[in-house]
N, C-alpha and C positions, 0 to 999 in steps of 0.2 A: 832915280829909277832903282827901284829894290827888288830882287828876282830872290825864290826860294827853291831850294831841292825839296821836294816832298816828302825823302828818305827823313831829313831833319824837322823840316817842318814839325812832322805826327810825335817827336821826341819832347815828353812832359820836360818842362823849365829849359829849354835850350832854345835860345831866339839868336837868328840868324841874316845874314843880305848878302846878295853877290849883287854889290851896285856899279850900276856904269856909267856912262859920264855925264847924265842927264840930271840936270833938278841942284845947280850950286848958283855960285855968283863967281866962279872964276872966268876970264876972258881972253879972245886971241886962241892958239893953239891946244889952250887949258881948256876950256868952255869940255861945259861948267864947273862937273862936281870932281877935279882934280882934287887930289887929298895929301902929295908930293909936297915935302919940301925940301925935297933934293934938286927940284928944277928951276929954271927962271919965272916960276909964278910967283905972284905976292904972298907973301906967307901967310899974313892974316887972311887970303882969300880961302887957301890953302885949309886954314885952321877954324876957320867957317865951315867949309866944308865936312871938316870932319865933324864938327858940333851937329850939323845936320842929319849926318848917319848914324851918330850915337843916337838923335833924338828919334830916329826912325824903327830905331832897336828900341826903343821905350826906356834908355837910359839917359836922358837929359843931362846932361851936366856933368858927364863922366868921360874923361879923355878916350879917346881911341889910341890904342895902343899897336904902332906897327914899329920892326926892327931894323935896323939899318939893314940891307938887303942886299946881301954882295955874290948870288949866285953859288954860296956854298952849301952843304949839311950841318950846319948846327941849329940844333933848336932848342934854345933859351926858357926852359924854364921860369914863370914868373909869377908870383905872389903880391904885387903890390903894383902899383902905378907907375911908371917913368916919365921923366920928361919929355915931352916930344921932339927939342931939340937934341935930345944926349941919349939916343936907343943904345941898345943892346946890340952889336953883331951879330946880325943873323937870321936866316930864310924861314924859320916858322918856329913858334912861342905857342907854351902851353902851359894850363891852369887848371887848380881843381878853387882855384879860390871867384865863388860868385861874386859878378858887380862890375870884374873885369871884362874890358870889351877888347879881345883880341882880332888885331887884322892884318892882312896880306895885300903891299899894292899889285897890281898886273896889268901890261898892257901889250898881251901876245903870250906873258908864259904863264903856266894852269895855276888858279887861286888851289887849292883843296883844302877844305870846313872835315875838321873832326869831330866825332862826338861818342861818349861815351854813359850812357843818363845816370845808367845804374852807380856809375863809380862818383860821377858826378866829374867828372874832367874834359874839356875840351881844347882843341889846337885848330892852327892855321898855319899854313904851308903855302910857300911859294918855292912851283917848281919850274923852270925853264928845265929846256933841254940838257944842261950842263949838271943842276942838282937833281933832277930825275935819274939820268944816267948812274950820279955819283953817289946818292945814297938819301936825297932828302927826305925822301916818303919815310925809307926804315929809318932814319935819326928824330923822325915825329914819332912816330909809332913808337919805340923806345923809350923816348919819353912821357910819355902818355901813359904805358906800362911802369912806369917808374913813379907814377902818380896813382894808380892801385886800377886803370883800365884795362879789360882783357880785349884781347884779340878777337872773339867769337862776340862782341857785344860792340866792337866799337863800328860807329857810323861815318861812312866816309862819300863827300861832294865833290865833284869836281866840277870848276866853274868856268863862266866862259874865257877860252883861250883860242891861240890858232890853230886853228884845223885841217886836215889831211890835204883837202884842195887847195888850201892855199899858202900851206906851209914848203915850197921848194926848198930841195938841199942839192947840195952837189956829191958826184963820187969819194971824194975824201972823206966828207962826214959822216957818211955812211959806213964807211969802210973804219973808221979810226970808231965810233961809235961800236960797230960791232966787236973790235978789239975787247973795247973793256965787257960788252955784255952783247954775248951772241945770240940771245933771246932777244933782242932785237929786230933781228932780222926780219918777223916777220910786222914789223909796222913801217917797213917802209917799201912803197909802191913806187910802180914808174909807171906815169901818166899816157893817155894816147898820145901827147908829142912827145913820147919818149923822155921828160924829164921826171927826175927821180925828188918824191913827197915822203915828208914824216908826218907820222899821225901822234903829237903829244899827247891829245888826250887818253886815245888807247893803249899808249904805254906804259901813261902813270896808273890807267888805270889796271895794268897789269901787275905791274911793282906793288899795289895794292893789293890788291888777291893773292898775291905769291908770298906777299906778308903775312897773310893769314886773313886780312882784313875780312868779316863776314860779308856786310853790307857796301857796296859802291854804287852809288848813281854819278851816271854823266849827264850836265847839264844841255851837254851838241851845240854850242851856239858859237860861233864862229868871232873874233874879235878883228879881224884884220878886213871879213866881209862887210860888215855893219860900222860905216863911220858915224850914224847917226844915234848909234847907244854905248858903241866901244871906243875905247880910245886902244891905239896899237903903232908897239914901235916900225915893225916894219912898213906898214902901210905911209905912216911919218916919211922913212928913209928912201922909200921908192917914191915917196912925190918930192923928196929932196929939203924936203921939212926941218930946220932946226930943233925945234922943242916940240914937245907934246905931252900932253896928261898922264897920270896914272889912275886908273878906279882901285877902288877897295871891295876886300871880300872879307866879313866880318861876324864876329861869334860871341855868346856870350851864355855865361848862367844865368837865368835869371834866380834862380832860388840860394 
């Protein structure tokens, strides 16, 4: 299953997917197109998988490129291929080199697809709560500027993550959250049962705008409501689930 923002879409030589968990051969809690080999799937199912999504991007035969993904702000720079078992550390990678197929896995926290056509550079970010708050969106954007893309030109997706409804938090989080950034405040609501929701996607997509970013589309789609196209940790941990998938959100030059 390949889902596009239309913001990229319309962008000459920049092919794109926010896919979710439909259309692999993985099985059990993976089912299907898990792309993880950080979890207890088979690897080769795993590595099928991703052959899949490259081939869906019109790049056949060319690794998918995601970075070991530890919740922080770095974003890796990258010119050339890596292994898949030996990534880079780090929550989003970016390129002005065509061919490369850059991706983000997620299953609850926001993919976001950069792009910038003119300069000819793109990135992929993976933001939870933790590297939204702490700086991931601006440690992409940075570098992406550092790759000769401007602010006023670059295009930015946000793909499906957890959503306002079904994202609960508690007092603490709210409160230790606003510590570090008091703009905040206004993405978190308390529900008619009086329990208190974050809205990730609106925040990043806030952190984006205050960036300077011109362009943001939000995709709205809910990963923790849709077990039948998302895979998602928390919905996992609330049925008491040991394992579960990751989807990928994926980018590429084609020119």
């Amino acid at each position: 299953m390949r889902l596009e923002a239309e913001s990229l879409a319309r962008l000459d030589g920049i092919v794109h997917g926010f896919f979710g968990r439909r259309g692999g051969v993985s099985r059990g809690p993976f089912a299907s197109l898990n792309v993880s080999l950080r979890n207890a799937d088979h690897d080769a199912d795993a590595l099928e998988n991703r052959r899949r999504v490259t081939a869906a991007l019109g790049c056949e035969g060319r690794p998918l490129l995601i970075a070991r993904q530890v919740h922080g702000v770095r974003c890796a720079i990258v010119d050339a291929a890596f292994e898949p078992h030996a990534p880079p550390e780090a929550d989003a990678l970016a390129t002005r080199t065509a061919g490369l197929v850059l991706g983000v896995t997620s299953a609850d926290c926001a993919p976001i697809l950069f792009a910038d056509p003119v300069a000819g550079v793109i990135a992929a970010a993976h933001a939870g709560w933790r590297g939204a708050r702490d700086g991931i969106i601006e440690a992409t954007i940075e570098a992406t500027l550092a790759l000769g893309a401007e602010p006023a030109r670059l295009v930015a997706a946000i793909g499906p993550c957890i959503a306002l409804p079904s994202y609960e938090v508690g007092a603490v989080f709210e409160a230790d959250f606003a510590r570090v950034d008091a703009a905040s405040a206004g993405f978190f609501a308390v529900m008619p049962d009086g329990k208190r929701h974050f809205d990730l996607e609106g925040y990043c997509a806030f952190r984006l705008a205050r960036a300077g970013v011109a362009a943001v589309e939000r995709l709205g789609l809910d990963t923790l409501a849709d077990p039948e196209r998302f895979f998602s940790f928390r919905r996992a941990t609330k049925a008491g689930e040991r394992h579960f998938g990751l989807q990928v959100s994926a980018v590429t030059l084609a020119r």
